[in-house]
C-alpha positions, 0 to 999 in steps of 0.5 A: 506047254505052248505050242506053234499054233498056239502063237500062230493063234494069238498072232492071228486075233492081232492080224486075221490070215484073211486080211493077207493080199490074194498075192501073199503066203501068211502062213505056217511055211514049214514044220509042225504047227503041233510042236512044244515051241523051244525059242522063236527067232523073228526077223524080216526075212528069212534066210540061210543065216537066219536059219543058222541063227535060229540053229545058234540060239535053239530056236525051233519058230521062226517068225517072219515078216516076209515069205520066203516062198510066195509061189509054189515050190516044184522042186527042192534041190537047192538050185536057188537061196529059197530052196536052200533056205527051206531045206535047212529049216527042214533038216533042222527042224525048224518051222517058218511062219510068215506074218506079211500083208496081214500085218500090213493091212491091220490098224495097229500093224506095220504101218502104225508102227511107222506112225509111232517111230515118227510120233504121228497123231491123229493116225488112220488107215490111208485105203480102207477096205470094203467089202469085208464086212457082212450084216446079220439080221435074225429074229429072237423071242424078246425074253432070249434076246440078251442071252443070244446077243451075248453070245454073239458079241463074244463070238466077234459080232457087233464091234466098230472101231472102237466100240464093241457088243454094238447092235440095232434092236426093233420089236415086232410079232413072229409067227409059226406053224410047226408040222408033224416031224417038228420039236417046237420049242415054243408052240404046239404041232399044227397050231398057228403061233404068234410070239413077241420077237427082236429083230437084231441086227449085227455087223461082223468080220466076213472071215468070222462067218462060220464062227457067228452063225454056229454061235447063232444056231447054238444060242438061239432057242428055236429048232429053225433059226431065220437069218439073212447074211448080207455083205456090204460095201461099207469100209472097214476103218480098221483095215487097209493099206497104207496110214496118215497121221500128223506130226505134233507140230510143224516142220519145215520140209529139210527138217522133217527129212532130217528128224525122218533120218533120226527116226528111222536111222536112215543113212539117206533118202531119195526124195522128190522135189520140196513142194510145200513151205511146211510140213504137218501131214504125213502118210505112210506105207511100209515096203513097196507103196507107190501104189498108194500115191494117189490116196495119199495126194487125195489124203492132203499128206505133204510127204509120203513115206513109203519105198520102192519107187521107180524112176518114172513113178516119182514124176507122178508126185506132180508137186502135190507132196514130196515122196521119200523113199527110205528103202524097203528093208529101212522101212519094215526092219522095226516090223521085229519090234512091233512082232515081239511087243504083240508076243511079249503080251502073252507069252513068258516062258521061252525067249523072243529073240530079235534077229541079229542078222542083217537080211537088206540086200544093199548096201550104200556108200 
């Protein structure tokens, strides 16, 4: 029987709670993480018709790309389409979980979706973040070494892009002087030791320190455990804002609007002016991106592809790139595909069903 959290879990190792903007609400927004999960519903937003859709195709999860609440509530008279919203999710049972800027800021999240909807190749995070990553550093006897090391790579240590169970190795001499009130497990009370000792180092996600230092006290065979935490300022290459890739091949500028409409079954795009004679690099940022404009300049992109642009931002390309805003809703709405892929690895024994309803609140003539 699988249960909300149990998706929210598995949800969760994809795209850590930890990675959301301080801004964002990623999370369980209404029901009971402990319930049997009948049907899930996802979609972009939430809604009243989501929710009556969810009502139609019993599905008691609905798994949202965006919040529908990001500030607190202070009272639930159904003044306004959130409270309403939440009031019928409640009345019927139905839980609301919201996956936003976490799924945003993760390499194979919204943005690489984009990337793979336009076939970019080479693809990387635009803006890494820093300062997420926290160094271990602990002394093990040698002949413990691996065994510790093991249990720390499964814990989530040591892994780098691409590679994994990664760590630095140097031997060295330890020494001790257990007291009265100690248990050693190597040495006698009141005798100076000197033991054979590794010292190891490991990087890790900072979000998984709990985790990494329990696993270190459980594994390491001394009654006193020495490490040092440090965090760094190094980038996370797998985490950030915003994506760059290339196309396979060139394009003229009117081409690749052309194919970008295709792809992303657009009915138009506002643009700025066509500033480069061919098209190869491409960077992109799902929902509202004009933030990264100046990353993506830096990053030699010729478009940027990205929503929510105000009329004095575009002047801001300044014949660097072309910016095409493609809209928000038009930007994220295969964000319910990239859910259901992730979901569909795992999980067999209830429907995913992707929303039917149409949650863009414009429309075009």
């Amino acid at each position: 029987m699988t249960k909300i959290k149990d998706i929210i879990q598995y949800l969760e190792a994809v795209a850590p709670a930890a990675y959301q903007e301080s801004y964002d609400n990623s999370r369980l927004i209404t029901g009971n993480s402990s319930e049997a999960v009948t049907n899930v519903l996802i979609t972009l937003d939430t809604t009243e018709e989501v929710v009556e859709e969810a009502i139609q195709k019993n599905c008691n999860l609905i798994i949202s790309h965006h919040p529908i609440v990001f500030k607190g509530l202070k009272s639930l008279t159904g003044k306004n389409y959130i409270e309403r919203t939440v009031i019928k999710a409640i009345k019927n049972d139905i839980a609301i979980y919201a996956i936003h800027t976490n799924l945003d800021n993760v390499s194979q999240g919204v943005n690489k979706k984009i990337c793979d909807k336009l076939g970019l190749v080479n693809t990387k995070v635009l803006v890494p973040k820093s300062e997420i990553l926290t160094k271990l550093v602990t002394y093990i006897p040698s002949q413990n070494t691996d065994a510790v090391l093991d249990a720390l790579h499964e814990a989530g240590a040591g892994n780098i892009g691409n590679y994994s169970n990664c760590s630095f190795k140097v031997e060295g001499t330890g020494s001790f002087k257990p007291n009265d009130a100690a248990n050693p497990h190597i040495g006698e009370v009141n005798q100076q030791e000197y033991l054979q000792e590794d010292r190891v180092e490991l990087i890790f996600p900072s979000y998984l320190e709990g985790k990494i230092t329990n696993t270190l006290k459980n594994a390491h065979p001394y009654e006193e455990v020495a490490y040092y935490l440090t965090q760094l300022k190094n980038a996370h290459q797998d985490v950030g804002s915003g994506m760059v890739g290339e196309l396979s091949k060139e394009m003229t500028p009117k081409e690749f609007l052309q194919y970008l409409k295709e792809k992303m079954n657009l009915s138009c795009i506002r643009h700025t002016k066509l500033v480069k004679d061919k098209v190869k690099t491409i960077a992109v940022c799902g929902g509202s991106g004009s933030f990264l404009l100046p990353n993506a300049i830096g990053a030699g992109a010729d478009f940027y592809v990205t929503a929510d642009f105000k009329y004095h931002e575009f002047f801001d390309a300044e014949n660097h790139l072309t910016i095409a805003d493609i809209g928000h809703y038009e930007s994220e709405v295969y964000t319910k595909d990239l859910i259901n892929e992730i979901l569909s690895k795992k999980f067999t024994k209830f429907a995913l069903n992707l929303s039917e309803t149409v949650t863009n609140p414009l429309s075009y003539l």
